[in-house]
N, C-alpha and C positions, 0 to 999 in steps of 0.2 A: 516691824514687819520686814522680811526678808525682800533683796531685791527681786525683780524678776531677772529670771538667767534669761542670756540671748540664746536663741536656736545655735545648736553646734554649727548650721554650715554659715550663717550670717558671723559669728566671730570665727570661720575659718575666712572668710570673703576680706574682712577688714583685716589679720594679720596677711593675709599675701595680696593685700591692696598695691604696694608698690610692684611688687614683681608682675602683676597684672597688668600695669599702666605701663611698665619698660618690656612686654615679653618682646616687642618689635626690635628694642632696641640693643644694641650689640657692644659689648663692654669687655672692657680687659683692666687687669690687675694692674696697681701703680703698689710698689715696695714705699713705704713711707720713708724717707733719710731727710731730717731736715740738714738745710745747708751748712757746707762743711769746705773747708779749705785743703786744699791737696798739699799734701807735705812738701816742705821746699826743695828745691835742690841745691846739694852742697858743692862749693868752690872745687870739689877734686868730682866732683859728679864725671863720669864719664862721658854725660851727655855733654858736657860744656866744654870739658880739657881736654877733649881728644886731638892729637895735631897728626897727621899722614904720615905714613911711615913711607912717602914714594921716593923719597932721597935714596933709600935702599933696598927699593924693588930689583929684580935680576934682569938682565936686560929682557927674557920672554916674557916677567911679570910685567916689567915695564911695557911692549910690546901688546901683550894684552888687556893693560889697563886703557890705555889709548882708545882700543877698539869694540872694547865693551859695548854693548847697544841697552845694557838694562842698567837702572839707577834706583837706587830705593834711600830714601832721606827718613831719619826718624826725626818725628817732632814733641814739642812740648811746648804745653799752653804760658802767655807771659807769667798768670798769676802763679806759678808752680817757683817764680821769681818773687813774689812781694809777700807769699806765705808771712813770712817772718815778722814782714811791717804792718801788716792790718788783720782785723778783727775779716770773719768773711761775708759780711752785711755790709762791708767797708769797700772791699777786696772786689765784692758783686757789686755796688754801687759806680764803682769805678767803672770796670766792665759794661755797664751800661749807660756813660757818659763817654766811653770809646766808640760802642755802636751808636749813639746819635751822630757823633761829628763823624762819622762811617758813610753814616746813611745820606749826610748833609754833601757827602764829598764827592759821593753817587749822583745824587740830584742834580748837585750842580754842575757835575759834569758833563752829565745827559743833556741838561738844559741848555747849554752852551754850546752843543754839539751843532754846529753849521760849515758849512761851503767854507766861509772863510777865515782863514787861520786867526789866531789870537796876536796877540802884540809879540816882534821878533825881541832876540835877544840882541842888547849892547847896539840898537838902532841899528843892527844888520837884516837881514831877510829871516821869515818865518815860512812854512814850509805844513803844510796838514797832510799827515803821514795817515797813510790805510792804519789810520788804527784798526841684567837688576842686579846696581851697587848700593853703598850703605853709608849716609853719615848722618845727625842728629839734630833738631828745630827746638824753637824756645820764644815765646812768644813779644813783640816788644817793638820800639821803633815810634813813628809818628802817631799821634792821636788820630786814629781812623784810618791807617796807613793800613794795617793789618795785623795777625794776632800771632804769629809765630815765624818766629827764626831758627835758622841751624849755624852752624859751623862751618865754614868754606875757606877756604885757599884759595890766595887769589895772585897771582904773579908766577914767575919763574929766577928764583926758589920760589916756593909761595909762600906765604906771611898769613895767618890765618885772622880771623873776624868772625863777627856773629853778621848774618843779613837775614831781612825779614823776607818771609815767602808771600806773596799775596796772587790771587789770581786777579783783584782788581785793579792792575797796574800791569804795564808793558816794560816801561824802559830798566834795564838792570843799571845801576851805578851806586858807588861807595865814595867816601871820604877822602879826599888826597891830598899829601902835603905838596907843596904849601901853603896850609892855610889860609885862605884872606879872612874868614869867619866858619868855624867849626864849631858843632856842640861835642862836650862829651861822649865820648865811645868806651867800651872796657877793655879794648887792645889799641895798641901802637895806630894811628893812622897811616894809612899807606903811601908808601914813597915810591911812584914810578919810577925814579929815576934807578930804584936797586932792583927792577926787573927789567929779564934780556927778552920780555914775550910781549910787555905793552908796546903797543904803537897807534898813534893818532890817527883817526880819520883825517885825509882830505876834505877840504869844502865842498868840491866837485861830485864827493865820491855819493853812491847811490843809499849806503850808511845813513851819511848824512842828510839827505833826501826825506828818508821815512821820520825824521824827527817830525813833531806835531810842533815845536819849537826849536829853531836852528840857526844860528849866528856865525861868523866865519873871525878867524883870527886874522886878519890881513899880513901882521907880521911873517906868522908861522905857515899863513892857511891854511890852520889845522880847523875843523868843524867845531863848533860851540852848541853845547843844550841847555836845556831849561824845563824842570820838572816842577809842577807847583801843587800842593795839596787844599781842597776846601775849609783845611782850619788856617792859612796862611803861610805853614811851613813850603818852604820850597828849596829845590838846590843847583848848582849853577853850575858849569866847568867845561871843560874837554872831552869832546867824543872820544872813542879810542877803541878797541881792541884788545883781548887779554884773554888769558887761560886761566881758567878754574878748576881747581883739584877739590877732589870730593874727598869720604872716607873709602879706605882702600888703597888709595895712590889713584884711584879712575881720574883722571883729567880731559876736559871737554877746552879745545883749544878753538882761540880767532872768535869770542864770544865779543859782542860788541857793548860798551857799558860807559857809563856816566863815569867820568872822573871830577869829584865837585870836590869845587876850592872853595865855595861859599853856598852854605848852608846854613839855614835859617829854622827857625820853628820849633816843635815842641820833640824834638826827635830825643829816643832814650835809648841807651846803650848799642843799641846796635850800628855798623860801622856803614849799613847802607839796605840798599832793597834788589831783591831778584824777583823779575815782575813774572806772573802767570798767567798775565792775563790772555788774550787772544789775536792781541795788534802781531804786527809783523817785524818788533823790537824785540818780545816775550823773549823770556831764554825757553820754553817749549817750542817754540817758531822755530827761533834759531838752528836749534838744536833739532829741529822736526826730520832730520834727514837721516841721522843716526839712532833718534828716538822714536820715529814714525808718526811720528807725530801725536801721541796718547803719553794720557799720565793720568793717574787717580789717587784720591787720597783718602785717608779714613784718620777722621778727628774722635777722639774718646778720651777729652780732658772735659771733665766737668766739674762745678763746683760739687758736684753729689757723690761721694766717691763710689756709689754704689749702682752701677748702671749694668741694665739688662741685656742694656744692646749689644754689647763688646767686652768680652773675656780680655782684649787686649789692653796691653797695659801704657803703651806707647803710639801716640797718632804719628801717624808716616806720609810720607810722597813717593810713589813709583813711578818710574819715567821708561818708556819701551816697550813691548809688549807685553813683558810680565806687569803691566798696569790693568791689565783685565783676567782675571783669574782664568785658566782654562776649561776647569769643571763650572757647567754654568749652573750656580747656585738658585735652590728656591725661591722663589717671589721675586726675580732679579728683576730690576725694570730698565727698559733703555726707551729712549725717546729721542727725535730728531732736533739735532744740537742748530738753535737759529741765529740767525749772524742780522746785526740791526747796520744799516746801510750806513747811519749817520754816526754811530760809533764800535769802531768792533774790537774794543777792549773786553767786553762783557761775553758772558757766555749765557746766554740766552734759552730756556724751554719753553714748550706751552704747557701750561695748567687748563682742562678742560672743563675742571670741576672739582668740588670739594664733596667724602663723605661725612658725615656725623653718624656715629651709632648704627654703621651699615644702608643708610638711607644718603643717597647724595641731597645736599643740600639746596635747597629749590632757590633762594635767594642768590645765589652766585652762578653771575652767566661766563661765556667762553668770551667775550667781548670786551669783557669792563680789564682781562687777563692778557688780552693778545695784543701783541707788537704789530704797531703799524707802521709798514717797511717807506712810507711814502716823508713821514713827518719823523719819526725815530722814537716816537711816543707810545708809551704803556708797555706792556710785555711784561716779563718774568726773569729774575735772574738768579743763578743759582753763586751762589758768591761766598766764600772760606772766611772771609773777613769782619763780615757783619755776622752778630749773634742771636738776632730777635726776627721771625719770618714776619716783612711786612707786606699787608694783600691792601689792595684798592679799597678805600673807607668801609664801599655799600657791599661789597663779598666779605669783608672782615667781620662788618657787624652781623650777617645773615651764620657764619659759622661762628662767631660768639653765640648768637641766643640759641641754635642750635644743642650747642654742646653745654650753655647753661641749664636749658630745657632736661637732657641726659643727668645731667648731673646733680638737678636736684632730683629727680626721679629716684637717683641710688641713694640718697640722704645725704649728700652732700653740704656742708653747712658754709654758704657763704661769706666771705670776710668783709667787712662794709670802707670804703672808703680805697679799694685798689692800691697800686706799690708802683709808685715811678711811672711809666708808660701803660703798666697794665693796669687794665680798666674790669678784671675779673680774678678774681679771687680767695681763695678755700682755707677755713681755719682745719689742719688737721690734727693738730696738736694730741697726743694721748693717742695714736691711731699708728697699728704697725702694717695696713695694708689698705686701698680700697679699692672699689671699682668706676672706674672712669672711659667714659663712651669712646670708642674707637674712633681715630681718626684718621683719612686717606685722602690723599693727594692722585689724583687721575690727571693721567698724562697724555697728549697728543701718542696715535698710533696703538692705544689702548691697553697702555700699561698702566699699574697703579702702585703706589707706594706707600705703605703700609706703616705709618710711626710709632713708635713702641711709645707706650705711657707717660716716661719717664722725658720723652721729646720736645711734649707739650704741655704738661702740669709739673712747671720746677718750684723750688724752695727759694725763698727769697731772704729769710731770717731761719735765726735757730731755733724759733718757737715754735715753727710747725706751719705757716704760712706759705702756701703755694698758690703759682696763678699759671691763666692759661696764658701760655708763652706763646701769645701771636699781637700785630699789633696793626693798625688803622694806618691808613699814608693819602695823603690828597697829593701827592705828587706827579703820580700814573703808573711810575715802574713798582712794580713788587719786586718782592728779594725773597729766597730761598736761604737761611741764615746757618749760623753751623748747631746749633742749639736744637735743630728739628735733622740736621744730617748726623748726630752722635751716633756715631756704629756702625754706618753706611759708609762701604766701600763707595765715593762718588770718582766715577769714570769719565773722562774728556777723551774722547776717540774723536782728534782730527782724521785722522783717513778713514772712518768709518762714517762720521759727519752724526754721532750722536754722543746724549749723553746718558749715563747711568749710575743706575742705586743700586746696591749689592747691600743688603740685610745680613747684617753678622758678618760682615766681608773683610774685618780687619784681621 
């Protein structure tokens, strides 16, 4: 006997059953590229070899470079360095044993954030401080220190180095001989003594004041610092003064910087750090008079080579006005940049709210997100150096099952047992495209930031395995990671007092 057939509209009912159950729900296109490692860069890479041609600028070049008010830094991610040594399951694992000791160096920085200073240097006084040119970044340096460096000159002549850019750090300093304990760098260590432009802070001096750690040489009475990191690395030396020459011959003079004789820890190739962050040591601080105090940056190194957010090809830093585009681009978002009283290294937003699939997420209040200016606890930080957004446990989980909810909905086939930190995640294996629920970040002042696909469902292996790239913190602070800013021009407008996302803005 023949079956019986269903009524045509009861099997049209069950083939567009999903689409039925998601019509609420709002999706955009993920390109499938399982993970993939960025070609290396070679020893004569331009990004790397480039050394300033300002020994032979004309004296009006010269003249002009001095008074430049704009700076533009290309960067590149560290792994575009270790291509060569690891597999990119290897390369990404690493990657994300950097952001833990990242996040760990965050935490505890925050958490130790009080009234009273830390232990001085060498049993002397300690001291709790208020915490467009062209040249090239490359990622590297301490475990958690942060993810990319350029190329800088630094003396008069200047002597070039790689230093790491991080906004989660204030104090700028390098390597200097005389060594009393040095790690490895991939240039010369630098010798004050064959530059006519260093000069040491006084003890007295106001310099030496804003150190968060500060000691005095009684011999010399030159100033003494002390920069320490959450994995143990720390570094030690002479306060000082010095001129930095960028690419171009631009040179930004009387920059005040760590000269360490003894450094410790797990620091790699690079000859030291230029801090971004927001203290009043920052080389943007510093520099806030001829740079106005604004810089922004747009990161577009991913292990995916194939990203939607940025045609560009190289992540950069602009310093100056020209760090905000003048034509104000679609979807831009700007939101009121918040300064947390107990430490103002960080650069701080508020998060009002999370969407899923067009629907804000009912789970995630304004409360569990916002900085409390009385204790220096919870808030939001938007941070270049950490790579995985982390939100407060009970918000994280409420936009996990949200966007699990979505995504089984489009058929999504879950992967059982998660990858490292992530607690969610999609076999896509065999699959050149899907659809994955939209995600938005809303902002204080009622902006909202809109992440492309590719932001929040990456590849983890080369067999087609992706998760959603957010991640749980019982800590209190959330992080903003660069992993969710790939393609966003982000903008730090000190004299505007905000900060912003610029979509497709590299």
């Amino acid at each position: 006997m023949a079956a019986a057939r269903q009524p045509p509209n009861i099997a049209l009912f069950i083939l567009f059953l999903p689409a039925i159950l998601a019509a609420g729900m709002e999706y955009q296109s993920l390109v499938v590229t399982p993970l993939q490692i960025r070609p290396g860069l070679h020893p004569d890479d331009d990004l790397l070899s480039w050394t300033s041609n300002a020994e032979t600028l004309t004296r009006e070049e010269a003249a002009t470079a001095e008074t430049k008010t704009t700076l533009r830094i290309d960067l590149a991610h560290r792994d575009s360095l270790l291509s060569g040594n690891h597999t990119p399951e290897q390369a990404f694992q690493l990657r994300l044993d950097r952001d833990a000791a990242r996040v760990s160096k965050i935490e505890e920085t925050l958490a130790s954030a009080a009234p009273i200073g830390p232990a001085p240097v060498s049993g002397n006084r300690s001291r709790r401080g208020r915490r467009s040119f062209s040249s090239a970044v490359v990622s590297g340096l301490a475990q958690g220190s942060g993810e990319y460096f350029t190329r800088i000159g630094i003396g008069t002549p200047a002597r070039y180095a790689y230093m790491v850019l991080d906004t989660g750090s204030d104090v700028v300093w390098l390597q200097c001989a005389p060594c009393r304990r040095c790690y490895t760098q991939s240039d010369p260590i630098f010798d004050p003594h064959l530059s006519s432009s260093f000069a040491v802070v006084p003890c007295g001096a106001d310099l030496c004041h804003r150190l968060d750690v500060a000691g005095c040489d009684t011999r010399r009475l030159s100033c003494l610092y002390q920069v320490s990191y959450g994995d143990g690395s720390l570094t030690t030396g002479e306060f000082a003064t010095e001129t930095l020459t960028f690419r171009g011959g631009v040179r930004v003079a009387r920059i005040a910087l760590g000269c360490g004789h003894d450094n410790e820890g797990l620091f790699v190739a690079a000859a030291g750090l230029l801090g971004l962050g927001r203290g009043s040591l920052s080389f943007p601080t510093q520099a806030g008079r001829r740079f106005n105090r604004r810089f922004s940056y747009c990161l577009v190194d991913r292990t995916s080579s194939a990203s939607a957010a940025s045609t560009a090809r190289t992540s950069s830093v602009v310093f100056g006005d020209a760090a905000i585009p003048r034509a104000t681009l679609p979807l831009t978002a700007f939101t009121p940049m918040l300064r947390n009283p107990k430490m103002d290294t960080f650069y701080y937003v508020e998060v009002t709210g999370l969407s899923v699939g067009g629907t804000k997420v009912a789970g995630v209040t304004e409360s569990e997100l916002r900085l409390d200016p009385a204790t220096g606890r919870g808030g939001v930080i938007v941070d270049s150096g950490t790579s995985v957004t982390r939100l407060a446990r009970s918000a994280y989980a409420a936009l996990r099952d949200a966007f699990k909810a979505g995504a089984t909905e489009s058929g999504l086939k879950l992967s059982p047992g998660g990858f490292s930190l992530f607690d969610t995640c999609y076999d896509l294996a065999g699959k050149t495209e899907v659809k994955v629920p939209t995600v938005v970040l809303h902002l204080a002042g009622g902006s909202d930031v809109s992440l492309p696909a590719e932001n929040y469902l990456i590849p983890v292996d080369t067999r087609g395995t992706f998760c959603f790239a957010f991640a749980g913190t019982d800590s209190g602070v959330s992080i903003i990671g660069n992993i969710q800013q790939q393609g966003f021009r982000v903008v730090f407008d000190g004299a505007g007092g905000r900060v912003g996302f610029i979509p497709r803005g590299c």
